[in-house]
N, C-alpha and C positions, 0 to 999 in steps of 0.2 A: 243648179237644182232649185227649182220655186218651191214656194214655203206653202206645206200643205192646209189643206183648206182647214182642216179642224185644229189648226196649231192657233195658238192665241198669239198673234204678232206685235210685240212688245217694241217700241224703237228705244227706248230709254237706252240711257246707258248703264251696261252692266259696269257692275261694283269689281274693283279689281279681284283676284282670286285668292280665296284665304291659303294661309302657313296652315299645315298639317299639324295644328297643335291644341290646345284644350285652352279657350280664351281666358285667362288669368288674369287678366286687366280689372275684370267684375269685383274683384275682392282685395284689390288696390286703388284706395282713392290717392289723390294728388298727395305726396306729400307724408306717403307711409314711409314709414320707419324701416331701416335695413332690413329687420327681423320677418318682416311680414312683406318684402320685396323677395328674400328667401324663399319661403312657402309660395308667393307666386312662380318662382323659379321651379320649385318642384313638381310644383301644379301640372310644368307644363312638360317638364322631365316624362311624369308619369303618365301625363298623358299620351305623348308621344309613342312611349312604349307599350302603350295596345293594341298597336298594329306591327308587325315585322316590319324588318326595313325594306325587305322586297315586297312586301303588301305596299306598302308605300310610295316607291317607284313605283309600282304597274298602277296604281290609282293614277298619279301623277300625271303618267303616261292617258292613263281612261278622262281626266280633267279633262286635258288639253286637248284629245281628240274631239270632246261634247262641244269645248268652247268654239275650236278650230270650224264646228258645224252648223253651233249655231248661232253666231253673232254676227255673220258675214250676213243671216239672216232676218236679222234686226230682232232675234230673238234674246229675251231674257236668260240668265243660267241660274242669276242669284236670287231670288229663290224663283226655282225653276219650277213651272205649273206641271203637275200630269201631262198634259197634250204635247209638252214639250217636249218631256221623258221619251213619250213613246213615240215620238217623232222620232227622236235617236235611235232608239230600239229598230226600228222600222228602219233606219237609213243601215246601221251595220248589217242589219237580216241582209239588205239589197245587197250590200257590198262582198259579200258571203263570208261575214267573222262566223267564228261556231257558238254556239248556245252557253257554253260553259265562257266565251270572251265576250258577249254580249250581258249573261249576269253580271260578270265583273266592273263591267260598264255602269251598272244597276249600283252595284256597291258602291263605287266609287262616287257617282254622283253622289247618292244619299250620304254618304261619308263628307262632302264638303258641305251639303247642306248645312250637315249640325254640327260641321266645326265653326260655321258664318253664323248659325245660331238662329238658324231655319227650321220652321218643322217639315218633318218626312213623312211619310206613308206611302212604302213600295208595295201596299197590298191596294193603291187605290185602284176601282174597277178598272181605269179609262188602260193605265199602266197592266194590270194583270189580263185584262185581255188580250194586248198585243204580247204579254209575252208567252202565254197558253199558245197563240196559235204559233207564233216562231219555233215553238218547241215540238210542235204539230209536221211543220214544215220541214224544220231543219234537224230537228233533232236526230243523233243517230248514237249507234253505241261509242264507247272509247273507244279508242285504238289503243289495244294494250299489247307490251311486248310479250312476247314469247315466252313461258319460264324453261332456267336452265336445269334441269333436271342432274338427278343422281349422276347419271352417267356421263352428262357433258359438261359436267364440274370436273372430273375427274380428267376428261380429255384435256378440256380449255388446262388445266394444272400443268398437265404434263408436256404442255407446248410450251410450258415456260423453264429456262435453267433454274437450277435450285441457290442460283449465287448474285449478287448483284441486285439489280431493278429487277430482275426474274424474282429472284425471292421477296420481295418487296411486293411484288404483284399477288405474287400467290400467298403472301399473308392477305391483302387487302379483298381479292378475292374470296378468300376463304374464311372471313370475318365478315365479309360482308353480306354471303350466301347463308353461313349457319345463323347470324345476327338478324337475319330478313331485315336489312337495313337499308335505308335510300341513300342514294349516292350520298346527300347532303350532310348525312350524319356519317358516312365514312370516312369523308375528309377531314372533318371536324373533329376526328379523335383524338384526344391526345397524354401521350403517356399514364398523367396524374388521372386520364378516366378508367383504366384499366387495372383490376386487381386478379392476381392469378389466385387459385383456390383450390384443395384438393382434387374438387370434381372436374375441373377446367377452369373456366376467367368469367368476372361481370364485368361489363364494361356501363359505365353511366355514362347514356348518350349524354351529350351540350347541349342539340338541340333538338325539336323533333318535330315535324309536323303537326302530330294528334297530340301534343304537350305543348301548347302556346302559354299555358298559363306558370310553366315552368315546373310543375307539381314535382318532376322525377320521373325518369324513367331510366329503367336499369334492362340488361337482358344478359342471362347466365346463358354457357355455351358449354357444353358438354366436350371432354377429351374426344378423340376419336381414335377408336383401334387400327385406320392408314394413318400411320403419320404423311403421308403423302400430302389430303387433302385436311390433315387436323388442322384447324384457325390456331390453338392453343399454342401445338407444337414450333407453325410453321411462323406465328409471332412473336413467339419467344428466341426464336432464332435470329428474325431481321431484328430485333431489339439488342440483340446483342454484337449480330454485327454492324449496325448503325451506328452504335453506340448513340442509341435518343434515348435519354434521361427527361426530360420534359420536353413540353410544345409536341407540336401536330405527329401523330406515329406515322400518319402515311403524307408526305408533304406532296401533292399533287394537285390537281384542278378537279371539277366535276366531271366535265367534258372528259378527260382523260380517263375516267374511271367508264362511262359509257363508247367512248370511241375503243378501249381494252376489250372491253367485253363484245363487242361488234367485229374485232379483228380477228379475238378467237375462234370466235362464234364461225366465221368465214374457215378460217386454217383447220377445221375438225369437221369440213361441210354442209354448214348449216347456210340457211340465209341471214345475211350479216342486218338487212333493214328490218328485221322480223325481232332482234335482240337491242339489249340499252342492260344502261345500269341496274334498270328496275326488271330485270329480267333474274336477278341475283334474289331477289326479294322477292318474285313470283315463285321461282323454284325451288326455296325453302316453302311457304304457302302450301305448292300444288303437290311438293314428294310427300310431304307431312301428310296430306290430304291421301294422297293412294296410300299410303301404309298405315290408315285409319287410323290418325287422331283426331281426334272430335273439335269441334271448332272452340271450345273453351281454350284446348291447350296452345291453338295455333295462334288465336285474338294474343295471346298473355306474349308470344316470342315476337309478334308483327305488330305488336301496339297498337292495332286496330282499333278504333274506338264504336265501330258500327258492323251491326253484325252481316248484315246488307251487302257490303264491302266485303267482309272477308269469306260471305257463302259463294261469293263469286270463283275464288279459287276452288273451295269444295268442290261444285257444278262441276268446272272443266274437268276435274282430277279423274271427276265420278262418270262422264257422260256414255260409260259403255257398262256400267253396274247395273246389273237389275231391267236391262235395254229391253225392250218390245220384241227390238226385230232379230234377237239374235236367234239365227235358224229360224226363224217364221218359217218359210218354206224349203220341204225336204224333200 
């Protein structure tokens, strides 16, 4: 690939790639005292920890692909010009990543910049025009799963035995459906997050997407008059026959929790590539939504931090309410 005309072609040699970490060095001269070698240790603890450690990786991952692109081109990365940026931007558009992996691309670099102690500006013209028109071009809706509604919670349930890994399943299913939880936080449960309660259980997730800053996040869960499909009933039973006392309630993978729900989803009729994990978490969302509750109460059980996000579920619940065409012509 030749190096496009508007790139500034830098032959220098890039500066090795920095550590993911908050440069600490600044405030240790030669020669400091334990005490204050400490505090630089922390410096760097905490700084680390403002990004996930899967935010982390996929930067990583977004580095290496920037570097992989542009050094072969005698281009700079450290500190990497506008023209440079949207050089990249422009080469993934080609390669066909999608708009949501091509931002992260965006982060990532800017993320190394100012850990190397660079300045940034992802709002510069040269950068925001090429990514206006990418989004122009490429941009299209998600792909979202399918939600599993009322009734094919109950189906997917009753495919499973009530004893065993069946029971197991159908607590986690059913925890994971009334909880509108992501897979990531269903695995992640564990015994000490769970308080049962007259009215049913709260469970304080670990960890949570829309809670990076770790504020808390709890989600009470209401008994349910089936025991069938109750979360309460049917985890207090694998709890007891597990016998787990502490660590993980449901000890499984993520993948396993979306590959469940895709198998079911198939054995009750449905299309299997149409559902996922987060199919559990649409169809608390979209039932909630058809039996009108108003979006205040649905944000408080889905965590939702944007309301943007979770009118999305409304929409779909709602799209034959109040319709134009129903009976337009008689």
């Amino acid at each position: 690939m030749t190096t496009p005309a508007h790139i500034d072609s830098n032959t220098a040699e890039s500066p090795e790639k920095p550590e993911i970490v908050v440069e600490s060095s600044a405030i240790v001269p030669a020669g400091a005292s334990q005490a204050l070698a400490r505090v630089a240790q922390r410096v760097e603890f905490y700084g680390e920890a403002s990004c996930s450690e899967a935010t982390r990786r996929a930067y990583t991952t977004d580095w290496e692909r920037f570097r992989g692109w542009a050094e072969p081109l005698g281009l700079v990365v450290l500190p990497a010009s506008p023209a440079v940026v949207a050089g990249h931007l422009t080469f993934l558009a080609d390669e066909d990543y999608g708009v949501p992996s091509i931002k992260r691309a965006l982060a990532a670099i800017g993320f190394h910049q100012r850990a190397a102690g660079h300045d940034w500006f992802p709002g510069h013209p040269v950068i925001a025009k090429v990514l206006r028109g990418i989004r122009r071009k490429l941009g299209r809706p998600p792909k979202q799963k399918a939600p599993v509604l009322d009734e094919a919670l109950i189906a997917m349930i009753q495919k499973l035995p009530p004893e065993g890994d069946g029971l197991r399943d159908r607590a986690m299913l059913t925890v994971g459906w009334f909880g509108a939880l992501r897979r990531s936080n269903i695995v992640r449960i564990e015994r000490e997050h769970v308080r049962f309660v007259p009215e049913g259980m709260v469970i304080a997730l670990p960890w949570s997407k829309t809670d990076q800053e770790h504020e808390g996040d709890h989600r009470a869960i209401y008994s349910q008059p089936n025991d069938t499909v109750c979360p309460v009933v049917t985890l207090q039973a694998w709890l007891e026959v597990s016998g787990i006392t502490k660590g993980r309630v449901f000890p499984v993978s993520e993948r396993y929790v979306a590959r469940l729900v895709q198998r079911l989803a198939e054995e009750i009729g449905l299309d299997p590539k149409s559902y996922g994990a987060h199919s559990l978490r649409a169809g608390l969302a979209t039932d909630a939504a058809k039996k009108k509750w108003g979006l205040r109460a649905i944000m408080q059980q889905t965590g939702h931090k944007s309301e943007r996000v979770a009118l999305g579920y409304l929409r779909m619940a709602t799209l034959f309410e109040d319709n134009v065409t129903k009976d337009l012509i008689k």
